[in-house]
GUVO-834341 format. One record per residue (C-alpha): residue in three letters; x, y, z; residue number from 1. Coordinates in pm, 1 decimal. Example, Ala and Ser with C-alpha at 12.3 -4.5 7.8 and 13.67 -1.06 7.14 Angstrom:
(r "ALA", (1230.0, -450.0, 780.0), 1) (r "SER", (1367.0, -106.0, 714.0), 2) 
//
This chain:
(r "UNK", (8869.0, 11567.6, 4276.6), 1) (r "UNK", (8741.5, 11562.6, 3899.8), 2) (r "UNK", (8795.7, 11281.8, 3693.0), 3) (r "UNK", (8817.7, 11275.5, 3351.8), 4) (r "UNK", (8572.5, 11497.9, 3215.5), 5) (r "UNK", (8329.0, 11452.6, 3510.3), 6) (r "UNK", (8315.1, 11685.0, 3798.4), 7) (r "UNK", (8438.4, 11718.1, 4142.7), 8) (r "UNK", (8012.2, 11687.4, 4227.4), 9) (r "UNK", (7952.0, 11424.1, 3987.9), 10) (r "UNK", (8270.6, 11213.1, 4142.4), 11) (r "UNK", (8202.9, 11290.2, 4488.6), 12) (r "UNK", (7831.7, 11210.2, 4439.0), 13) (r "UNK", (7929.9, 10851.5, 4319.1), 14) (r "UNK", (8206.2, 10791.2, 4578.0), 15) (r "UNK", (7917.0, 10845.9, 4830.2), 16) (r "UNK", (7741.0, 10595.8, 4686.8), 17) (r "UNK", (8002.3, 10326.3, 4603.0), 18) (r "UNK", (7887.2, 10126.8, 4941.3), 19) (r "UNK", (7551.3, 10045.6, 4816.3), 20) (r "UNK", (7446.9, 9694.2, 4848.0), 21) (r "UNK", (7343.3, 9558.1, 4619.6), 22) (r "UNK", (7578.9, 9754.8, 4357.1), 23) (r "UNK", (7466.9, 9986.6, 4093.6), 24) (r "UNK", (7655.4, 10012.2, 3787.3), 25) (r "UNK", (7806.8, 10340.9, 3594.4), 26) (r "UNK", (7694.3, 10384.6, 3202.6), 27) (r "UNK", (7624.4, 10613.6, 2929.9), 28) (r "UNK", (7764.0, 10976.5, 2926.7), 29) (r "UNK", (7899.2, 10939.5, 3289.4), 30) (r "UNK", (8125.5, 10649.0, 3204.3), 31) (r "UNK", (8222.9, 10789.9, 2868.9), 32) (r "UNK", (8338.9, 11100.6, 3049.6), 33) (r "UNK", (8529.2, 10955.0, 3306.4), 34) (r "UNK", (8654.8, 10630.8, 3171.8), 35) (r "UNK", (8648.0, 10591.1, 2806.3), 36) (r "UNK", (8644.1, 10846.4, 2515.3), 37) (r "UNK", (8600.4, 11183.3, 2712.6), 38) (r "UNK", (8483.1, 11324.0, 2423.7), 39) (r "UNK", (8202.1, 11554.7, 2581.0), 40) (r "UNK", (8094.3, 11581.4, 2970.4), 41) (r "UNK", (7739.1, 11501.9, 3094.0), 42) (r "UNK", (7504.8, 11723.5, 3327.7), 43) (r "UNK", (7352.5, 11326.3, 3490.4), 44) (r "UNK", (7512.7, 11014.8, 3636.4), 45) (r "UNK", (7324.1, 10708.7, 3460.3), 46) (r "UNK", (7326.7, 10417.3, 3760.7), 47) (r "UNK", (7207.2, 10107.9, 3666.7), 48) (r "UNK", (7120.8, 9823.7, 3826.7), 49) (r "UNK", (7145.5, 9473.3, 3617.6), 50) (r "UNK", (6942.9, 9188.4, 3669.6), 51) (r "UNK", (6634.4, 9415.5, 3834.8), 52) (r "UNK", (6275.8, 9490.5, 3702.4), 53) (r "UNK", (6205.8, 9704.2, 4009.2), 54) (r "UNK", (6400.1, 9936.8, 4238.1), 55) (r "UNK", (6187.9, 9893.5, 4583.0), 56) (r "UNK", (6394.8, 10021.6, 4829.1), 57) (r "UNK", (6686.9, 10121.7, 4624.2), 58) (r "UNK", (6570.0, 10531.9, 4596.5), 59) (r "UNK", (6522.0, 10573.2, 4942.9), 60) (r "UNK", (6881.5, 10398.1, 5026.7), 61) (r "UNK", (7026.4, 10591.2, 4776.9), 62) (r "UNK", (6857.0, 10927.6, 4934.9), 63) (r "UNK", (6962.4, 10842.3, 5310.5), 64) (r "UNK", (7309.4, 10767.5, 5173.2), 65) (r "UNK", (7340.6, 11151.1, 5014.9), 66) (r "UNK", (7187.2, 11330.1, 5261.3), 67) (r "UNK", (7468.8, 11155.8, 5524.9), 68) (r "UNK", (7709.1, 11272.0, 5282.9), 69) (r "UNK", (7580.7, 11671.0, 5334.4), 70) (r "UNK", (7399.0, 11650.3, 4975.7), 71) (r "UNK", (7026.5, 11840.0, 4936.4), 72) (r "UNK", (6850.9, 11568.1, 4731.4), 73) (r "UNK", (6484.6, 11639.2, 4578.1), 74) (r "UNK", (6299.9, 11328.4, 4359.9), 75) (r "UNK", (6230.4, 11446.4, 4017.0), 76) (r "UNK", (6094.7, 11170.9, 3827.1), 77) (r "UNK", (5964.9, 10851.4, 4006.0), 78) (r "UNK", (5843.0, 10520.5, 3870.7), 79) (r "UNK", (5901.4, 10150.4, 3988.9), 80) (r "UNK", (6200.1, 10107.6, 3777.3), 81) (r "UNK", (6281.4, 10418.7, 3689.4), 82) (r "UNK", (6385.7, 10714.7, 3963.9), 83) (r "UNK", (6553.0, 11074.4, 3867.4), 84) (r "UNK", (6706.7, 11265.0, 4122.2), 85) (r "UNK", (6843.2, 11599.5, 4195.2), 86) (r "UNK", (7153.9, 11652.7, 4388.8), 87) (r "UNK", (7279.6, 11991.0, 4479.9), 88) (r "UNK", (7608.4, 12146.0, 4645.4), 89) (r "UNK", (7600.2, 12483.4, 4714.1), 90) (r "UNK", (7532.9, 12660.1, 4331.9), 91) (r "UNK", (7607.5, 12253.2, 4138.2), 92) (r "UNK", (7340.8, 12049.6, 4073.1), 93) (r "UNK", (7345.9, 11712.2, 3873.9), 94) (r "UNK", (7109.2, 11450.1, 3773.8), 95) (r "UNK", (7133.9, 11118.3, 3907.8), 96) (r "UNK", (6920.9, 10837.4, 3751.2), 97) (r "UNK", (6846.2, 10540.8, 3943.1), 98) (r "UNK", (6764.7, 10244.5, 3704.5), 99) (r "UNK", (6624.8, 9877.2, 3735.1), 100) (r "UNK", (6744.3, 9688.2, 3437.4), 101) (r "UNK", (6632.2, 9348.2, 3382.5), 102) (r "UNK", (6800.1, 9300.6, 3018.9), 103) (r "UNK", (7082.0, 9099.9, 3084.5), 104) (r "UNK", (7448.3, 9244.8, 2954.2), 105) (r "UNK", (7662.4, 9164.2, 2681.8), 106) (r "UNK", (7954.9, 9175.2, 2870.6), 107) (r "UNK", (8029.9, 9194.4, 3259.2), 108) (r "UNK", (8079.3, 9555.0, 3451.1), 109) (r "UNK", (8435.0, 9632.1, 3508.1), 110) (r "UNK", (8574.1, 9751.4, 3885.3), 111) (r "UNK", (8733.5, 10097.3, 3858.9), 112) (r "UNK", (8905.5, 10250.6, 4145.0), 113) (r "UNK", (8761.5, 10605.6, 4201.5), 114) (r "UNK", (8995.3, 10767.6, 4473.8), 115) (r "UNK", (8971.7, 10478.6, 4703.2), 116) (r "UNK", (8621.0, 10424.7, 4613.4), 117) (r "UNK", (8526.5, 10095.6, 4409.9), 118) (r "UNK", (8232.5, 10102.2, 4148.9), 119) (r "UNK", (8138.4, 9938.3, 3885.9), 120) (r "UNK", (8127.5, 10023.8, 3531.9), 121) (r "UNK", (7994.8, 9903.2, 3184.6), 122) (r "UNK", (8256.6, 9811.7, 2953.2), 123) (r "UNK", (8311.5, 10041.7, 2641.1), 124) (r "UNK", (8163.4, 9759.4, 2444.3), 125) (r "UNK", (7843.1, 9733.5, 2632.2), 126) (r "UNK", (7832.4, 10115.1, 2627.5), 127) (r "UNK", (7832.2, 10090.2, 2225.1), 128) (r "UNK", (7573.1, 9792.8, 2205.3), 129) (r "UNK", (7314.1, 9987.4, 2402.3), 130) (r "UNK", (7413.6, 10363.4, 2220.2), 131) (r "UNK", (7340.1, 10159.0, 1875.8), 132) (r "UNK", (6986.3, 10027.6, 2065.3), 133) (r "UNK", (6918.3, 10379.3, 2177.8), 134) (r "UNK", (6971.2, 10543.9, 1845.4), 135) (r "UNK", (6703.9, 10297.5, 1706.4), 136) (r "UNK", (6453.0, 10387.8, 2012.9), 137) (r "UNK", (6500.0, 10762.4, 2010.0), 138) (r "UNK", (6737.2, 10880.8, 1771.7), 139) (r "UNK", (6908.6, 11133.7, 1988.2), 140) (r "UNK", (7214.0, 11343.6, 1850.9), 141) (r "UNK", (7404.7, 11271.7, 2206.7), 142) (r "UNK", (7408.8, 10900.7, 2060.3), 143) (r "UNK", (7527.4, 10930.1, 1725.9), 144) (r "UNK", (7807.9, 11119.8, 1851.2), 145) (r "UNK", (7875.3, 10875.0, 2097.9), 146) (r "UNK", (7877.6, 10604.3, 1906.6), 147) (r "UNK", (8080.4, 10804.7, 1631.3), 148) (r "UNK", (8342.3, 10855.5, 1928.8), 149) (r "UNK", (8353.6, 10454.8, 2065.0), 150) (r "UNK", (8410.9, 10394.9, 1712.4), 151) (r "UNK", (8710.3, 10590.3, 1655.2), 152) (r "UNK", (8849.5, 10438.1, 1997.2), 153) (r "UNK", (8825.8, 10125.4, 1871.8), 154) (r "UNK", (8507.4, 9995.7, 1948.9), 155) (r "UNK", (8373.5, 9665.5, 1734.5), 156) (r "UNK", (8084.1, 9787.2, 1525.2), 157) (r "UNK", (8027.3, 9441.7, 1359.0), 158) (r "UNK", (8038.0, 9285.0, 1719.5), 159) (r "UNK", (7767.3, 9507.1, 1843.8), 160) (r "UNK", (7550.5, 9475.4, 1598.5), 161) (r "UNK", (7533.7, 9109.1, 1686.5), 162) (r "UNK", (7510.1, 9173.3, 2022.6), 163) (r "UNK", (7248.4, 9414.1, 2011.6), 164) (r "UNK", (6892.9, 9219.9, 1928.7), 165) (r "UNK", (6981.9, 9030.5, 2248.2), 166) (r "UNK", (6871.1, 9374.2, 2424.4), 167) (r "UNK", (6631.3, 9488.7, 2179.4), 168) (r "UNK", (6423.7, 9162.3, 2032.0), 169) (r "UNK", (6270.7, 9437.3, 1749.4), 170) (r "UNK", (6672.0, 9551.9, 1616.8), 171) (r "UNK", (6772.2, 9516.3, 1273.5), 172) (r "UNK", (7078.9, 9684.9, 1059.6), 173) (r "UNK", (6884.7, 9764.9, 788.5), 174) (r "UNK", (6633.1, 9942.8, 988.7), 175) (r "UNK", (6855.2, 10122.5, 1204.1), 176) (r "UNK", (7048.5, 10238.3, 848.1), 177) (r "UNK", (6675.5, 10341.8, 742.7), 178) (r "UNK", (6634.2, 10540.1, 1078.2), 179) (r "UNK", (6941.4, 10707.1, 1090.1), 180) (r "UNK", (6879.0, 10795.8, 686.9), 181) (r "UNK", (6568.8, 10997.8, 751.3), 182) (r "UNK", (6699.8, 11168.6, 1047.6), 183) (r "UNK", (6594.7, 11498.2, 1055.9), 184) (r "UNK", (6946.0, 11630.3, 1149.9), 185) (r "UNK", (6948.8, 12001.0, 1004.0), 186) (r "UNK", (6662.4, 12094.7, 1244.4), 187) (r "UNK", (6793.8, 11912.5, 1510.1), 188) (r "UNK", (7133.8, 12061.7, 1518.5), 189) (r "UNK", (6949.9, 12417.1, 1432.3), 190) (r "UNK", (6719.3, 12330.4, 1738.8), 191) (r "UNK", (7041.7, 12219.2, 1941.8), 192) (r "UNK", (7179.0, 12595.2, 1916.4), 193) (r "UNK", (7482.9, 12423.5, 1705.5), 194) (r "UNK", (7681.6, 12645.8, 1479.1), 195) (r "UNK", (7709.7, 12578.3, 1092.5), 196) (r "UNK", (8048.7, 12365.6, 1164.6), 197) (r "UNK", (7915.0, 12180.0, 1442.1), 198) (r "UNK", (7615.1, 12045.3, 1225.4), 199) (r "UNK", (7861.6, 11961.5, 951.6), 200) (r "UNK", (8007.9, 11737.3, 1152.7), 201) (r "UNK", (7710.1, 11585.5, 1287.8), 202) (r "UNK", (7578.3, 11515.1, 886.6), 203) (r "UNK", (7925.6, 11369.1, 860.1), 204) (r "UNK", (7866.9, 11138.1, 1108.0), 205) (r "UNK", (7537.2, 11051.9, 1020.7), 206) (r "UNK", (7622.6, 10956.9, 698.2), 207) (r "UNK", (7954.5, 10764.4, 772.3), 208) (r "UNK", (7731.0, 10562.4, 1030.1), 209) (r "UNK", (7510.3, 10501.9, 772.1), 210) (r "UNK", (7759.4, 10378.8, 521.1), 211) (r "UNK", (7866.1, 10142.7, 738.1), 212) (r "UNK", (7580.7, 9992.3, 829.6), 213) (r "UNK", (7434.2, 9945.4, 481.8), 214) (r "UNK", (7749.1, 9772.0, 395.2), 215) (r "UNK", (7729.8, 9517.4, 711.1), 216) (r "UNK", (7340.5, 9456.2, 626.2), 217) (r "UNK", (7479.2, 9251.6, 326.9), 218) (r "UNK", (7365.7, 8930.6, 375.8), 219) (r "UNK", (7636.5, 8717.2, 539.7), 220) (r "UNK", (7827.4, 9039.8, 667.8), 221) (r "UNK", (7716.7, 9044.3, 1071.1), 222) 
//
């Protein structure tokens, strides 16, 4: 069973881990694709767990839980709150990402029904607030066009732009305007393999992001 725009691995993969105590919560990509805009599918499943600094024993629970389930399961990236796994099915493979995360959330996970499976999963609004943090960290195309995308759903830019120093002590507006500005995007997009059309709309975006935000860095306007 698929979905949204996630597949029958990805959904299968999180039903076998909906049990987990304590729970892990859904974000990023994964939740977009399933739950919220479905404007683009993901290749990892971004499980976080809120309130945490460390995962401990979390990885191996999360192994033994998969392998049960008739997944092949190899570590990929391992750190104390920080753990990337492979999961495999025959010829499909995702990424599953196993994260401790001790900045508290703007808003409370949501319960979503997945096929008789209950998870948990960030709230479009809490997606946006830490897309709009990301873009300041890393300035990765993936998040400009998912933040272009919560936008046209509806999302509250103003909103999480207040919200979002209470993640990030070191986030401003005007600096994220000033960031997004100077992104390199032409050799990004070139570098992404996009066509000519594909990188027009990305500048597009860009630039309507930026807009915005130079206009809500007025003084009195967040």
């Amino acid at each position: 069973m698929s979905i949204g725009r996630l597949s029958s691995l990805q959904v299968d993969v999180l039903a076998a881990l909906a049990p987990i105590v304590p729970p892990w919560t859904l974000t990023g990509g994964a939740a977009l694709a399933a739950f919220y805009t479905r404007h683009r599918t993901t290749r990892d499943l971004d499980l976080f767990w809120h309130g945490r600094d460390r995962l401990e024993e979390l990885p191996a629970l999360v192994t033994d839980r998969l392998h049960a389930a008739g997944f092949a399961v190899m570590a990929v990236q391992t750190a104390p709150a920080f753990v990337r796994i492979s999961v495999a099915r025959g010829d499909e493979m995702v990424l599953v990402d196993l994260v401790a995360e001790s900045v508290a959330v703007v808003e409370p996970p949501v319960s979503v029904d997945l096929g008789g499976a209950t998870i948990q999963v960030d709230t479009a609004h809490e997606i946006l607030v830490n897309k709009l943090c990301a873009l300041l960290e890393r300035s990765e195309l993936r998040d400009l066009v998912d933040v272009d995308a919560l936008l046209q759903a509806g999302g509250n830019l103003r909103a999480a732009l207040r919200a979002a120093p209470a993640k990030d002590a070191g986030f401003s507006v005007p600096t994220l305007a000033w960031v997004l500005r100077n992104l390199a995007v032409p050799p990004m997009t070139m570098s992404a393999g996009m066509t000519p059309v594909e990188a027009e709309r990305i500048e597009t975006i860009r630039s309507r992001l930026v807009k915005q935000l130079v206009e809500l860095s007025a003084p009195g306007t967040t």
